[in-house]
N, C-alpha and C positions, 0 to 999 in steps of 0.2 A: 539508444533511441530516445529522442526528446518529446514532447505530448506536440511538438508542430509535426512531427516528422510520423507519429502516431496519425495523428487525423490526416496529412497527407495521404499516407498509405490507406487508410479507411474509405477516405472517400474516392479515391481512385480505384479502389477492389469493388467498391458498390456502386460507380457513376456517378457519385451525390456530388454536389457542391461544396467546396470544404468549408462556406459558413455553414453548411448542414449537418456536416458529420461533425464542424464543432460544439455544434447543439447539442447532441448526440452523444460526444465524449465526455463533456463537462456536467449532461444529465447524470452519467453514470458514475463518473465521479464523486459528484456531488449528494446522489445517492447511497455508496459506501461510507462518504462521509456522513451525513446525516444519521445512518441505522448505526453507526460508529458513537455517534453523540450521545445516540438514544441507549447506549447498552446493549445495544446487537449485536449479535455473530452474522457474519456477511459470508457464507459458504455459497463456491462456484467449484462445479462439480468437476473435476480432474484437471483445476487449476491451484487450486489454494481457498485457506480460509484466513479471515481478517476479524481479526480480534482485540478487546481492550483490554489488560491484565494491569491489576494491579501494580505500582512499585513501592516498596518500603522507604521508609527515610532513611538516609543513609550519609555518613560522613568522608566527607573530603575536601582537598587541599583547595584553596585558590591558587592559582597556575601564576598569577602576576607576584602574591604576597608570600605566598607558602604557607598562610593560614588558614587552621582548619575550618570548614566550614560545616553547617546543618544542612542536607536539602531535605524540606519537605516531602511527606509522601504524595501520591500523586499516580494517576492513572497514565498509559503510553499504549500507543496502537501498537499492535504487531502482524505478522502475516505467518502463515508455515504454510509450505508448499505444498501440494497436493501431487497423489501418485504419478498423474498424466505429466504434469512440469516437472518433476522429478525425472522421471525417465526421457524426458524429451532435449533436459539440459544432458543427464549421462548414460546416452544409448548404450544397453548392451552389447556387448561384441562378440558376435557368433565363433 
C-alpha cells in the first residue's frame, strides 16, 4: 500500500475529501516525525511503538572501492511491533 492509496482508502471509509484526509495523514505523520526529532517515544496502543536508538560507529567496506571505511555514530528511527499487529499479521490457528 502507498501513502496515495492510504488516503484514498481514509477518505472514502470517512466521506472526507481526499485533500482532507491528506491533511490529516500528513498531520499525523508529521507528528511521529516531530516527537521522533524531539526524542520521543511515539507508542500506539496495539499497533506498535516508534523509537530512536542509538547506533555505534562502526566499520565497513565501500561497495565501489573495497575500501574500509569509518561511519560515524549516529542515531536511526525504529519501530517494534505491538501485540494487536503482531497477531493480526500471524493469526492463530484453531
Amino acid at each position: 500500500m502507498t501513502k496515495s492509496e492510504l488516503i484514498a482508502m481514509y477518505a472514502n471509509s470517512r466521506g472526507r475529501r481526499k485533500k482532507d484526509a491528506e491533511e490529516d495523514v500528513n498531520f499525523i505523520f508529521n507528528a511521529i516525525r516531530d516527537a521522533l526529532a524531539n526524542g520521543d517515544k511515539v507508542v500506539l496502543t496495539g499497533f506498535g511503538t516508534f523509537d530512536v536508538r542509538d547506533r555505534s560507529e562502526k566499520r565497513c567496506l565501500n561497495p565501489r572501492t573495497g575500501e574500509p571505511i569509518q561511519l560515524p555514530a549516529g542515531k536511526a528511527p525504529a519501530f517494534k511491533a505491538g501485540r494487536g499487529l503482531k497477531e493480526a499479521v500471524n493469526p492463530k490457528k484453531n
